[in-house]
N, CA, C and O atoms as a DFTB+ gen file, in Angstrom:
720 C
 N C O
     1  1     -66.681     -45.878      45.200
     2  2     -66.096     -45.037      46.209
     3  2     -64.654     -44.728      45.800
     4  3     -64.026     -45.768      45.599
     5  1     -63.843     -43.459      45.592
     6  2     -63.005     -43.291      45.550
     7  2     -61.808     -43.430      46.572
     8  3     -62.118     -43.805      47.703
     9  1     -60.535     -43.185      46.321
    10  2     -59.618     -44.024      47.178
    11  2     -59.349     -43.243      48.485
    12  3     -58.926     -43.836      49.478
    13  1     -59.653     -41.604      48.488
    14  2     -59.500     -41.184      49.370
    15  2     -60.855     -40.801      49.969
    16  3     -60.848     -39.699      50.517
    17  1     -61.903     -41.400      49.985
    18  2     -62.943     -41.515      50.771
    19  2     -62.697     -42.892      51.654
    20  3     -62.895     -42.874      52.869
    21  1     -62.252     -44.088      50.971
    22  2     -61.923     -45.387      51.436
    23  2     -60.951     -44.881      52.238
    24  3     -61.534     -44.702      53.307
    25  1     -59.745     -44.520      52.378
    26  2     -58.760     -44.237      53.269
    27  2     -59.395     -43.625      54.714
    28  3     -59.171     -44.026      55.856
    29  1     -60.220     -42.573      54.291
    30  2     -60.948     -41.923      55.004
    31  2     -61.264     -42.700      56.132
    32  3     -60.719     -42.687      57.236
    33  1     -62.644     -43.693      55.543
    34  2     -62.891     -44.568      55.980
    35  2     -62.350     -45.769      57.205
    36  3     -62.838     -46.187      58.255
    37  1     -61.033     -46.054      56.403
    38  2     -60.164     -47.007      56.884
    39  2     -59.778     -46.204      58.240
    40  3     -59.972     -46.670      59.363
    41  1     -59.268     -45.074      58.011
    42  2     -58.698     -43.975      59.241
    43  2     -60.004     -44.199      60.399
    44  3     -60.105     -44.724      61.508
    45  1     -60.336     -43.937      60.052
    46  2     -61.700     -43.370      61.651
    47  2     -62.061     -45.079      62.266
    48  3     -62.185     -45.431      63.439
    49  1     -62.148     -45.794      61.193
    50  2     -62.292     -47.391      61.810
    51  2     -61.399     -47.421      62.700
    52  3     -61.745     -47.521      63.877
    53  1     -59.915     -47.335      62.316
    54  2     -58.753     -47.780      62.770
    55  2     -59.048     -46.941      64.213
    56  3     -59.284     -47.476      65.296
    57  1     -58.961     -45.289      63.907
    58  2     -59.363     -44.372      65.225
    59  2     -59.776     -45.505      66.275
    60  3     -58.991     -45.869      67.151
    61  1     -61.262     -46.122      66.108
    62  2     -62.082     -46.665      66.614
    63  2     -61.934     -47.442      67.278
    64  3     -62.538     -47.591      68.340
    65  1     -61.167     -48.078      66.871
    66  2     -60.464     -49.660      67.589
    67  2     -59.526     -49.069      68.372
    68  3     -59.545     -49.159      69.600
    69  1     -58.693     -48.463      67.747
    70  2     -57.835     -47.884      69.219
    71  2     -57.982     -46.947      69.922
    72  3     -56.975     -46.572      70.524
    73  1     -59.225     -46.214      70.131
    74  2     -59.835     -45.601      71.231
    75  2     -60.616     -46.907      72.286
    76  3     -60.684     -46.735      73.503
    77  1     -61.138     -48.123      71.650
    78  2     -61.523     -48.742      72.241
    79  2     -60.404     -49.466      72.973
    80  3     -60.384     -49.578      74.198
    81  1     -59.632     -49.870      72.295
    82  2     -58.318     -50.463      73.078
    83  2     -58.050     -49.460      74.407
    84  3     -57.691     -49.602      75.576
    85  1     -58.343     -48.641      73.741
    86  2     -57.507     -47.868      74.896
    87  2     -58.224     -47.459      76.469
    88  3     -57.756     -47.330      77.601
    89  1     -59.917     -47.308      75.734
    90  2     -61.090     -47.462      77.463
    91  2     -60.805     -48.538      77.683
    92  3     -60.403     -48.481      78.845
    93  1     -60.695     -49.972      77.220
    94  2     -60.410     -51.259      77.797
    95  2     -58.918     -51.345      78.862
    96  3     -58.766     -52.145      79.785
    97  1     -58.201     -50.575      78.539
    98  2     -57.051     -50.436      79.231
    99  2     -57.278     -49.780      80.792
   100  3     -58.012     -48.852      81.132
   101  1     -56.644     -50.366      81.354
   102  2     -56.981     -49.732      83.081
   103  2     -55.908     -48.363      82.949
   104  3     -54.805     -48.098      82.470
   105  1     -57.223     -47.571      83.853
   106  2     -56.043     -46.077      84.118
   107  2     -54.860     -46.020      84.417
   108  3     -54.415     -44.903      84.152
   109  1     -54.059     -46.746      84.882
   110  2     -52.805     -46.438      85.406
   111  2     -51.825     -46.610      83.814
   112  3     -50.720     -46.117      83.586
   113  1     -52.672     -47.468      82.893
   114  2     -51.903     -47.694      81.600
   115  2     -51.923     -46.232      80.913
   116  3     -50.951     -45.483      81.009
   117  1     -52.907     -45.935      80.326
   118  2     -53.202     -44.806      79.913
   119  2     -52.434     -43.682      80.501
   120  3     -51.590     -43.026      79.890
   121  1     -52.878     -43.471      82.040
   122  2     -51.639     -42.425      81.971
   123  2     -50.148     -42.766      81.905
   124  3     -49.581     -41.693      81.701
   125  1     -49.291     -43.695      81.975
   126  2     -48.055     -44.593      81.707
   127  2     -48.017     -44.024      79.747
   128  3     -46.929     -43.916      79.181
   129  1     -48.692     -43.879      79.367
   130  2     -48.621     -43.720      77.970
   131  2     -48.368     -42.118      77.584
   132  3     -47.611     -41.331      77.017
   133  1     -49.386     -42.237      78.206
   134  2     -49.794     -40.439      78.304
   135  2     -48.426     -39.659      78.761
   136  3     -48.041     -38.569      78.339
   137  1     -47.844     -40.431      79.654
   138  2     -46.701     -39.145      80.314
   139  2     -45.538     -40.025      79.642
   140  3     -44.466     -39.612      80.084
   141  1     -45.376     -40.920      78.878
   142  2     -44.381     -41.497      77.814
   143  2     -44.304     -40.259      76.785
   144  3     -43.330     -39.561      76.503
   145  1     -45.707     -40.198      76.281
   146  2     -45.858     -39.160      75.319
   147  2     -45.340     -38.244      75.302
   148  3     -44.584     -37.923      74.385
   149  1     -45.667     -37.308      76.642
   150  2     -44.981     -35.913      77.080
   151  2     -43.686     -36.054      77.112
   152  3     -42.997     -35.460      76.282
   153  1     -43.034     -36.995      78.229
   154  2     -41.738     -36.733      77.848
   155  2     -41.044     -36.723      77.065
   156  3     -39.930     -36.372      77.453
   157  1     -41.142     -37.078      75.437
   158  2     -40.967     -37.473      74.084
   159  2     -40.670     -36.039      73.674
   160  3     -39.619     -35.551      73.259
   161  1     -42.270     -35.295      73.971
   162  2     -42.784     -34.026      73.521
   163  2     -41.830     -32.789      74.407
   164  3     -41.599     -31.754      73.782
   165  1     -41.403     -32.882      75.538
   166  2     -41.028     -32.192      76.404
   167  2     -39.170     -32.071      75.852
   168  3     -38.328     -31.192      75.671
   169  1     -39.264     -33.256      75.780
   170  2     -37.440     -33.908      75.147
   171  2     -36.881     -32.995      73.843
   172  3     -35.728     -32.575      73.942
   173  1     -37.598     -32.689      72.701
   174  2     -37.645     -32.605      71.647
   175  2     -36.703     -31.737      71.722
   176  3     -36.563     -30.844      72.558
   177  1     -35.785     -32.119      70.470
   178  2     -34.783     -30.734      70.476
   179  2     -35.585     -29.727      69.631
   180  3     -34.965     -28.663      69.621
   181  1     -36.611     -29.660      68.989
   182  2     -37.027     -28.497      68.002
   183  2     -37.595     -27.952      68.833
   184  3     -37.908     -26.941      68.205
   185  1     -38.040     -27.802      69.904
   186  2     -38.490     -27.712      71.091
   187  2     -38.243     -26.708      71.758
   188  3     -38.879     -25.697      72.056
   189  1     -36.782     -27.268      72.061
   190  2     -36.078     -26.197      73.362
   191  2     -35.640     -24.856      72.748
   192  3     -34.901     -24.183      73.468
   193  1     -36.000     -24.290      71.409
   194  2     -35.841     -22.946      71.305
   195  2     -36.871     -22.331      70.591
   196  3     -36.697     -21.372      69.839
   197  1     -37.984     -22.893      70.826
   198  2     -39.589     -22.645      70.002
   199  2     -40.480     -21.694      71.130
   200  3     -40.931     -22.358      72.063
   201  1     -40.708     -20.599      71.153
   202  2     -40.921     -20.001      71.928
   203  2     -42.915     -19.630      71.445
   204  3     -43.722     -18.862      71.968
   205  1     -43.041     -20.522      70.352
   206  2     -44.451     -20.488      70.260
   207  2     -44.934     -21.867      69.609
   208  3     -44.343     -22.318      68.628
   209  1     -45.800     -22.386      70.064
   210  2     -46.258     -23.908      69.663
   211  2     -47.288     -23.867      69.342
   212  3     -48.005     -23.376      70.214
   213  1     -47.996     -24.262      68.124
   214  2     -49.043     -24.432      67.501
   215  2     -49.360     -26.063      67.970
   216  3     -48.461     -26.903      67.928
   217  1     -50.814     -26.410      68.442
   218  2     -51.053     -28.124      68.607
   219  2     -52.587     -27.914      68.315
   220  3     -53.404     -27.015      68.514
   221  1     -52.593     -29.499      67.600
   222  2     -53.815     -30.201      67.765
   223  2     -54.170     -30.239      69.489
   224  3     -53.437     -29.978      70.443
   225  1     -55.498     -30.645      69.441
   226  2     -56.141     -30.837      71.078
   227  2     -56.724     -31.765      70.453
   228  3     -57.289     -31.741      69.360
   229  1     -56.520     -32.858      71.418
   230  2     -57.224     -33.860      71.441
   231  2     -58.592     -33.853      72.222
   232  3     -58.661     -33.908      73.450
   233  1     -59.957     -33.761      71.147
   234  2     -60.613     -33.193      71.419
   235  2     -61.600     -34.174      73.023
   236  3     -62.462     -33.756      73.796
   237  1     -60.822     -35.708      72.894
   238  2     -61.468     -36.590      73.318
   239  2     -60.773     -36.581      74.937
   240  3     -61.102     -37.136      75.986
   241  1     -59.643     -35.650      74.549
   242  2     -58.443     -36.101      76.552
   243  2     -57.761     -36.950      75.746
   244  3     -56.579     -36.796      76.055
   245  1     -57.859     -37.910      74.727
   246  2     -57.157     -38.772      74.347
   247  2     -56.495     -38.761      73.055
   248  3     -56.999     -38.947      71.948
   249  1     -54.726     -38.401      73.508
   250  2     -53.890     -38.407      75.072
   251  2     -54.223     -37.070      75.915
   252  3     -54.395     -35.920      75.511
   253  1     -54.253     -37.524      77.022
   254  2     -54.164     -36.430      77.791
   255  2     -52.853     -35.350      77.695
   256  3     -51.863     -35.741      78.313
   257  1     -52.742     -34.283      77.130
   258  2     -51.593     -33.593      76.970
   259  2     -50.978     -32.252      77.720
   260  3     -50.123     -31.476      77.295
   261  1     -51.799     -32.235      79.159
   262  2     -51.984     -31.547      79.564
   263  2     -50.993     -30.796      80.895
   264  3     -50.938     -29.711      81.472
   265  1     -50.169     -32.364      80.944
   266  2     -48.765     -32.327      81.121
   267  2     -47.857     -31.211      80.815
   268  3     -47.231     -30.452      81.555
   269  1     -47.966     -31.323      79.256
   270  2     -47.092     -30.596      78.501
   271  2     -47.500     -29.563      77.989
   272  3     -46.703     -28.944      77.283
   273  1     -48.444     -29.199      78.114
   274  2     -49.198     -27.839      77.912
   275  2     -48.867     -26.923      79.436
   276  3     -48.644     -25.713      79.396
   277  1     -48.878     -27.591      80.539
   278  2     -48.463     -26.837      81.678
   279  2     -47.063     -26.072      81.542
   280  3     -46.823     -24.866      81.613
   281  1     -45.996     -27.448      81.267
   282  2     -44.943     -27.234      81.474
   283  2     -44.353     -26.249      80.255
   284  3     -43.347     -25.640      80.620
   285  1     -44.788     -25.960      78.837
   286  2     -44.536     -25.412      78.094
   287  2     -44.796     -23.950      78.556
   288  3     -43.917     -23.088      78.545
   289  1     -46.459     -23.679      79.084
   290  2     -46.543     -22.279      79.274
   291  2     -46.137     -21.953      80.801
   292  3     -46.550     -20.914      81.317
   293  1     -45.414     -22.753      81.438
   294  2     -44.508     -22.398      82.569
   295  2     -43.069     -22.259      82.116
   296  3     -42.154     -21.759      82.769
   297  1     -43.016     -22.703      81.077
   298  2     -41.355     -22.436      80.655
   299  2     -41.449     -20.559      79.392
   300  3     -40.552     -19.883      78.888
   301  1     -42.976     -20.422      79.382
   302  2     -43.044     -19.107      78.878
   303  2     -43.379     -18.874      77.459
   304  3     -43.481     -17.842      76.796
   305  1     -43.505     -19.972      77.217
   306  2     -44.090     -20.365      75.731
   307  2     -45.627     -20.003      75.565
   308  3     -46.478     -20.143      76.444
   309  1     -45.852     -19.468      74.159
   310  2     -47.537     -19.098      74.128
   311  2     -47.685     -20.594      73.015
   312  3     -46.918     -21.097      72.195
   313  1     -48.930     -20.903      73.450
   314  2     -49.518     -22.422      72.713
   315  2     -50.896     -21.449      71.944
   316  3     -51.286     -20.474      72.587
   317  1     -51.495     -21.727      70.747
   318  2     -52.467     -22.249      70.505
   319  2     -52.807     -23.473      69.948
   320  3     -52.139     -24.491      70.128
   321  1     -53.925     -23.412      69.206
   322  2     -54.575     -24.615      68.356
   323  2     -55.276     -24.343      66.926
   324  3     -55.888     -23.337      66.567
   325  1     -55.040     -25.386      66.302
   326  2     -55.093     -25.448      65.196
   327  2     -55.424     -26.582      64.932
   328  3     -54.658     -27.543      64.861
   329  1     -57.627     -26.595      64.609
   330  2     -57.975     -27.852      64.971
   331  2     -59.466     -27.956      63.463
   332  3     -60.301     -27.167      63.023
   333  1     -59.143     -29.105      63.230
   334  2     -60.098     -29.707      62.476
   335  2     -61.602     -29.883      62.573
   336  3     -62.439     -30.044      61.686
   337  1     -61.772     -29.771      64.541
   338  2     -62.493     -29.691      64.982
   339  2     -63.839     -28.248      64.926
   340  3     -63.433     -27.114      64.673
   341  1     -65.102     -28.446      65.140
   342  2     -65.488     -27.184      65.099
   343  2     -65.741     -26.771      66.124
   344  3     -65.781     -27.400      67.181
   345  1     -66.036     -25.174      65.871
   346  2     -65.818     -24.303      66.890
   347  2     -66.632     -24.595      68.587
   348  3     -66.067     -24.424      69.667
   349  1     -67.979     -25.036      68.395
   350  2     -68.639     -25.774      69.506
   351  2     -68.197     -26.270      70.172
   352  3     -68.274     -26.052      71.381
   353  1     -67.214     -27.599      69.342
   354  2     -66.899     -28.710      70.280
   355  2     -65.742     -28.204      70.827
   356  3     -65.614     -28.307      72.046
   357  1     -64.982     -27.746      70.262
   358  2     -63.547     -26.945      70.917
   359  2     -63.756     -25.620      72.013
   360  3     -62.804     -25.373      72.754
   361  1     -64.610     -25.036      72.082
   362  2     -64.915     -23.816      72.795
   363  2     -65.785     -25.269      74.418
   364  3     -65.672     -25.197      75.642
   365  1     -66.240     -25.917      73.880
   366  2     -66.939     -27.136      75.077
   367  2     -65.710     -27.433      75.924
   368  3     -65.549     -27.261      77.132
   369  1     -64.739     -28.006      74.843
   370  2     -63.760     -28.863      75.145
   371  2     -63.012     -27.678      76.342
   372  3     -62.944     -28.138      77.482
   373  1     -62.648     -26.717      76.221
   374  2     -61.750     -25.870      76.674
   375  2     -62.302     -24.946      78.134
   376  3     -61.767     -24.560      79.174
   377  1     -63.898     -24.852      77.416
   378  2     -64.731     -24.774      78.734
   379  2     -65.015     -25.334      79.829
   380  3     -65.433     -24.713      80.806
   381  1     -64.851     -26.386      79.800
   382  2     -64.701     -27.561      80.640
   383  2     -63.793     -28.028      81.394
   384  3     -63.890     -29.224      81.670
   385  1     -62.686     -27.286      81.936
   386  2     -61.688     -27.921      82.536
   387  2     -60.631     -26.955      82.823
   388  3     -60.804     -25.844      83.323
   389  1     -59.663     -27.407      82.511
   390  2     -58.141     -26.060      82.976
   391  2     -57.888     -26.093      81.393
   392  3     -58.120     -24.949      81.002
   393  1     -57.569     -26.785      80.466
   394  2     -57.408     -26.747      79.119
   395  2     -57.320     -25.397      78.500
   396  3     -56.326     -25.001      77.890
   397  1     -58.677     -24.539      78.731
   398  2     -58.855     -23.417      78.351
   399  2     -57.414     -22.339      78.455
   400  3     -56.908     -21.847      77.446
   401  1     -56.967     -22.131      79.661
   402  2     -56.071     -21.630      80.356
   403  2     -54.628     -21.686      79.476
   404  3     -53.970     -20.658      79.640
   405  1     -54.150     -22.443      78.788
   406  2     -53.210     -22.876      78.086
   407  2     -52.538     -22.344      77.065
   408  3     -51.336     -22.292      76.804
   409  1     -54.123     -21.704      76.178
   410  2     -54.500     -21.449      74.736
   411  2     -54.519     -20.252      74.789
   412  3     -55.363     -19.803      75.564
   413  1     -53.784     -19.386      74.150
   414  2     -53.649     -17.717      73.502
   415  2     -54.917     -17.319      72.528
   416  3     -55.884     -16.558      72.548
   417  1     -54.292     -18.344      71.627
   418  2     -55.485     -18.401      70.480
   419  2     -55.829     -19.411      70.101
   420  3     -55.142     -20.379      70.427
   421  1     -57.101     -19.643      69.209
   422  2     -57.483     -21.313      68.153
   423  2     -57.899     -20.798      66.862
   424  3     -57.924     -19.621      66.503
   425  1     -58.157     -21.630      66.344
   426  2     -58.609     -21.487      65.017
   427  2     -59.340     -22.982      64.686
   428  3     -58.635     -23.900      65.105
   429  1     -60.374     -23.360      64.145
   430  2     -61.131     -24.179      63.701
   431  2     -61.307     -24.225      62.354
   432  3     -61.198     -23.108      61.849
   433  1     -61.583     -25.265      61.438
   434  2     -61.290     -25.176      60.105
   435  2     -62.651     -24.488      59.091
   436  3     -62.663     -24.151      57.907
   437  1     -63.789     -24.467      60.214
   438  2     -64.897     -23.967      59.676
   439  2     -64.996     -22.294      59.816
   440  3     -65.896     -21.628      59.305
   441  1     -63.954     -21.784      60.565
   442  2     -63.837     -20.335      60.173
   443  2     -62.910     -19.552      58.854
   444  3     -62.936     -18.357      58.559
   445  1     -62.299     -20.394      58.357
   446  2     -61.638     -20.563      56.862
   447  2     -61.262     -21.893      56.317
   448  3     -61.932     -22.906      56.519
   449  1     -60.235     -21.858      55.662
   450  2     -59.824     -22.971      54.886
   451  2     -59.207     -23.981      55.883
   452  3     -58.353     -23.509      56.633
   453  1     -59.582     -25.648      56.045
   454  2     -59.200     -26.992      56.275
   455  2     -57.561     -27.250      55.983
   456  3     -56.750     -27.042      55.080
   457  1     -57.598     -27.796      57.234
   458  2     -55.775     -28.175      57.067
   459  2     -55.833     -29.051      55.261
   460  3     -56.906     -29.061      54.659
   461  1     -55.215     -29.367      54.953
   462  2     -53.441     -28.870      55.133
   463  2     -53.272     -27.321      54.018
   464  3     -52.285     -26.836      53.464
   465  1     -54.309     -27.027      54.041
   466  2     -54.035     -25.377      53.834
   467  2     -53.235     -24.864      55.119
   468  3     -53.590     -25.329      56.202
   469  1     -52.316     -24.057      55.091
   470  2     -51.554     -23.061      55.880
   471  2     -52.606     -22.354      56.404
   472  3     -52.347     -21.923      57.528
   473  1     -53.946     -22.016      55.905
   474  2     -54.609     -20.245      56.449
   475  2     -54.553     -20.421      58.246
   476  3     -53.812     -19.728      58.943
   477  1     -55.373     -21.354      58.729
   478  2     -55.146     -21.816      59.965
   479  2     -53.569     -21.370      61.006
   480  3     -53.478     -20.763      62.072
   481  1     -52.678     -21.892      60.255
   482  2     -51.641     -21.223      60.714
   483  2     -51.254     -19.744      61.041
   484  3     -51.032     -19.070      62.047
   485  1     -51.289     -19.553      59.462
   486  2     -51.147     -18.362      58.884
   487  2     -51.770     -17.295      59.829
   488  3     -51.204     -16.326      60.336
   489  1     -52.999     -17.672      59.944
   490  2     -54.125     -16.724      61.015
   491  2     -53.491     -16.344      62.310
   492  3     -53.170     -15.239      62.747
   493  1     -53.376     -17.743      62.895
   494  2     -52.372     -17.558      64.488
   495  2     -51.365     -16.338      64.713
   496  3     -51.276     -15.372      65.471
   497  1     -50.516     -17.004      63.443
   498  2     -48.889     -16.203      63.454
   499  2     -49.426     -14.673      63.457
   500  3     -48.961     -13.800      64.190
   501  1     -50.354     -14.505      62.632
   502  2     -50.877     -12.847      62.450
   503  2     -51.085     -12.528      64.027
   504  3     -50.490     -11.596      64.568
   505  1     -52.223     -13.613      64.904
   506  2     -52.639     -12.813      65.720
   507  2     -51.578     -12.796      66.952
   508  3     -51.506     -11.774      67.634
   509  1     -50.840     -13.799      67.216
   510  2     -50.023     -13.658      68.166
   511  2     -48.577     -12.802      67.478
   512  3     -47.558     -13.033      68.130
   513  1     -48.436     -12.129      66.608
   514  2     -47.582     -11.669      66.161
   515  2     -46.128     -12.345      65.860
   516  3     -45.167     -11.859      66.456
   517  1     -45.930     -13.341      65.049
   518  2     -44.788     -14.527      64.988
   519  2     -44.506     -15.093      63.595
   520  3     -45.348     -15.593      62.849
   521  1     -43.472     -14.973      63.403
   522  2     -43.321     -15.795      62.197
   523  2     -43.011     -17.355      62.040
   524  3     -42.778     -18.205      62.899
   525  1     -43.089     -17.440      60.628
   526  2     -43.057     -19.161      60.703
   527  2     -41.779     -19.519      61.468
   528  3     -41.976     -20.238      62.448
   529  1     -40.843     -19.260      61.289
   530  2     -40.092     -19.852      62.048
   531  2     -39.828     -19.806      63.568
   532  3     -38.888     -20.346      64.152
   533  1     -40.756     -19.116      64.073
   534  2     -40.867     -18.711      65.420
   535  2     -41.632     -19.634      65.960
   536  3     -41.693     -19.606      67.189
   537  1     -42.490     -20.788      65.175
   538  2     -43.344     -21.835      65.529
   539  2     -43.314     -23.156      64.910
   540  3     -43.063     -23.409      63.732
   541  1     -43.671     -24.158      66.079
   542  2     -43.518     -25.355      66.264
   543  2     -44.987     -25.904      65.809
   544  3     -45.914     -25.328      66.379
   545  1     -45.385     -26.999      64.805
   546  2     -46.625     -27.052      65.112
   547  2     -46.279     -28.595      65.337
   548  3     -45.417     -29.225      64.724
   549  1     -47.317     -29.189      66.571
   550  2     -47.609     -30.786      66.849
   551  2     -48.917     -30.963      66.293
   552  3     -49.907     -30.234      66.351
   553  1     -48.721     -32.135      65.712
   554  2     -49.868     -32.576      65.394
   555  2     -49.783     -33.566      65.142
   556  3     -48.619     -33.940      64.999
   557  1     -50.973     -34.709      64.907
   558  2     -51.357     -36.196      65.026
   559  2     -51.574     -36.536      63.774
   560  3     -51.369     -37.739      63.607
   561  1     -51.920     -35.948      62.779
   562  2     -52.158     -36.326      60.853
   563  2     -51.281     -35.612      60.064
   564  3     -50.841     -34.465      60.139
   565  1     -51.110     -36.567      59.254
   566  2     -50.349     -36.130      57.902
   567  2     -51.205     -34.677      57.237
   568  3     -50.797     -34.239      56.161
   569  1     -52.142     -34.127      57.790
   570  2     -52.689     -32.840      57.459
   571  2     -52.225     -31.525      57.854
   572  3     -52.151     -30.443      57.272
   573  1     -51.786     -32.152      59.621
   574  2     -51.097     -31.201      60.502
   575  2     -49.729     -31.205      59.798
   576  3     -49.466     -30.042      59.489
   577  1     -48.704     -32.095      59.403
   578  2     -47.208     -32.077      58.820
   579  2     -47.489     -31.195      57.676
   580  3     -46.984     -30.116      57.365
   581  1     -48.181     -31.725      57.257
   582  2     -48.753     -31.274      55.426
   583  2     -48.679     -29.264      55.903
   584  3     -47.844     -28.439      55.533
   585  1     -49.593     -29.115      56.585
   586  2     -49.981     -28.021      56.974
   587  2     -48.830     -26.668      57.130
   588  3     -48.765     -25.579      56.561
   589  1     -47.944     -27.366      58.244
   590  2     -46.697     -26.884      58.714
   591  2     -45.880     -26.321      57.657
   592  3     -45.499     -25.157      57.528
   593  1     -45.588     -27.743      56.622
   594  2     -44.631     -27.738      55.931
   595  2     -45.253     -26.130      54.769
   596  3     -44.570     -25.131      54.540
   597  1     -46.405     -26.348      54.356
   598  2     -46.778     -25.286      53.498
   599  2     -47.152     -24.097      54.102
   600  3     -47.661     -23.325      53.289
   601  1     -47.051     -23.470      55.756
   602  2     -46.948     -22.634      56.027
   603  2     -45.290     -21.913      56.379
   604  3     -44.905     -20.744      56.342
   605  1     -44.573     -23.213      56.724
   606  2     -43.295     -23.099      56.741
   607  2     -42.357     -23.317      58.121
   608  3     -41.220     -23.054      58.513
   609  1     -43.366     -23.855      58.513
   610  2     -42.921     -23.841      59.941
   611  2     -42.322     -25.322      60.295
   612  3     -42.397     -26.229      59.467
   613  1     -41.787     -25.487      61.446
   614  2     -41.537     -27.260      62.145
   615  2     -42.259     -27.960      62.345
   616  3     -43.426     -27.717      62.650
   617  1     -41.836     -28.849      62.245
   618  2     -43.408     -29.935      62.560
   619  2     -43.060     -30.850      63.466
   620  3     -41.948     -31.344      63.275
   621  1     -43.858     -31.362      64.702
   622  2     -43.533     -32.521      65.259
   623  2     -45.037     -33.425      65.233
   624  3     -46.196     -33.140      65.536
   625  1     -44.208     -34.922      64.592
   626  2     -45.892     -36.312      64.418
   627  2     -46.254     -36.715      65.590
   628  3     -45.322     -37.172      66.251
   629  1     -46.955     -36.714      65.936
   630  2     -47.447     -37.126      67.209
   631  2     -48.487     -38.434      66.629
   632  3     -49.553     -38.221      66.051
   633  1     -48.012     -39.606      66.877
   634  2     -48.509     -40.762      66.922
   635  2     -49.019     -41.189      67.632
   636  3     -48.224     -41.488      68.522
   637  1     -50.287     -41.556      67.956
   638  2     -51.167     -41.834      69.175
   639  2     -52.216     -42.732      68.581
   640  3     -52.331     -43.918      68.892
   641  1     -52.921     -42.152      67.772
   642  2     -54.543     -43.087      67.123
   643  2     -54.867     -42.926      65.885
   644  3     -55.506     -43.780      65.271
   645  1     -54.423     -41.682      65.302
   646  2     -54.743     -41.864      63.851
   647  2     -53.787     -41.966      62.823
   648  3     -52.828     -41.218      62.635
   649  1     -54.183     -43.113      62.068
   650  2     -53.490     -43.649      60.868
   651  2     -52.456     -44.749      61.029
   652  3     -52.818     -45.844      61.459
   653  1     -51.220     -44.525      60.715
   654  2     -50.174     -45.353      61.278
   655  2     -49.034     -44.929      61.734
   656  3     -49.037     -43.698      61.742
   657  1     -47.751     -45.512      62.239
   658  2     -46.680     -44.407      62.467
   659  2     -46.124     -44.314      60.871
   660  3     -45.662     -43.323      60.307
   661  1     -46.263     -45.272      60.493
   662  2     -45.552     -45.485      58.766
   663  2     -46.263     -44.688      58.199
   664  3     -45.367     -44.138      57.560
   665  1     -47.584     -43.918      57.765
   666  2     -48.002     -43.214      57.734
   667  2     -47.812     -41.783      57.709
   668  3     -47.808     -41.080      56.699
   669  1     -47.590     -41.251      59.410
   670  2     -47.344     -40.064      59.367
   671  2     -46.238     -39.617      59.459
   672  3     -45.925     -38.451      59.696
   673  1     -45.304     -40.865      59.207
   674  2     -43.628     -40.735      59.029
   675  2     -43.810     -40.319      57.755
   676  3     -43.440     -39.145      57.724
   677  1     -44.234     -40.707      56.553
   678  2     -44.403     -40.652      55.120
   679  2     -44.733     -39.329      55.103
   680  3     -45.090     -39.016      53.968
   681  1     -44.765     -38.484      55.813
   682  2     -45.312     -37.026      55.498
   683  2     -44.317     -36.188      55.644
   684  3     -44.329     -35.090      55.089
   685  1     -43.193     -36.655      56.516
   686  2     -41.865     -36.450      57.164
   687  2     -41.955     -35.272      57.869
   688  3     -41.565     -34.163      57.501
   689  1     -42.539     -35.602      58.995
   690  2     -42.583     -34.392      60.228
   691  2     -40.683     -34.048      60.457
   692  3     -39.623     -34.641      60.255
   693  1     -41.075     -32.947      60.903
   694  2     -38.690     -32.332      61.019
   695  2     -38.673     -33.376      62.266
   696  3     -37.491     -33.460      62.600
   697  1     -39.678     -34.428      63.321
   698  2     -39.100     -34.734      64.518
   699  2     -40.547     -35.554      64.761
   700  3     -41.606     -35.027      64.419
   701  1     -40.503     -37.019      65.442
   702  2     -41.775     -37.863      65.756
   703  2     -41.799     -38.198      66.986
   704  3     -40.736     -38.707      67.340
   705  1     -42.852     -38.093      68.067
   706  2     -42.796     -38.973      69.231
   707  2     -44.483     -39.182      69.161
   708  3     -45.515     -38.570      68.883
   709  1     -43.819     -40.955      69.781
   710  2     -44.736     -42.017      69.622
   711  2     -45.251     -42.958      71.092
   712  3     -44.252     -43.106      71.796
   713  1     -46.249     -43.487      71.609
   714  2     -46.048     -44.262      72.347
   715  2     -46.390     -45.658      71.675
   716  3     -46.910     -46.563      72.327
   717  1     -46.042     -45.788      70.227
   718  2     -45.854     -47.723      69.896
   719  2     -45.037     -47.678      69.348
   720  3     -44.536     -48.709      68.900
């Protein structure tokens, strides 16, 4: 097995355990985390003059980010997504709830090229009309930083479940918020 199949590997285990940690946790923790998160995300100085935000969706609720998805497109900001995920589960995910409401545009990696290719990006900026520097992207993997950086845009790590914070510090997002 090569080393980045093993990493692979190691990643989604790790996922695993701390999604389980985290149903074992009583609700009032979870959201205590959850709105730690946001305010981190809400705080950000790359933030307060980003008038378009590219994010991962957590395809699971977990974290719930939905906080800051309100308060962003109440402060007038257009959000999409830019997700690893495919198009099914993300069109489910968004169908299902207020989530939908949030999102301008998405992009999924099975309609072109897989992060940390830029096209994903690249695509957005075309359709909402924006340049890289006109956007913020959050995201949870060194794929999403990776991504940013080679489309050209900001990046903020969002540390929650996958990998480590040492990890997706090593990718050097421009700005990190964490709840460990």
């Amino acid at each position: 097995m090569d080393k980045s199949s093993e990493s692979s590997i190691a990643r989604k285990a790790l996922r695993q355990q701390l999604l389980t940690l985290r149903s074992d946790m009583a609700q009032a923790g979870r959201v205590h985390l959850d709105t730690l998160l946001c305010q981190q995300l809400l705080g950000a100085d790359l933030l307060q003059s980003a008038d378009n935000i590219g994010v991962y969706l957590p395809i699971r609720s977990e974290p719930d980010l939905s906080a800051c998805y309100a308060q962003w497109r109440a402060q007038g900001r257009r959000l999409a997504v830019a997700t690893g995920k495919s198009r099914a589960g993300l069109d489910r995910v968004l169908a299902g709830g207020e989530l939908g409401a949030f999102f301008e545009a998405t992009r999924c990696a099975e309609e072109g090229i897989s992060k940390p290719d830029p096209w994903m990006l690249q695509s957005l900026a075309e359709e909402m009309d924006v340049s890289p520097t006109q956007m913020v992207m959050v995201g949870d993997s060194i794929y999403d930083i990776e991504m940013a950086r080679a489309f050209g845009c900001a990046s903020i790590g969002v540390y929650y479940d996958t990998g480590t914070p040492l990890m997706l510090q090593s990718s050097e997002p421009d700005a990190m918020a964490a709840t460990v």
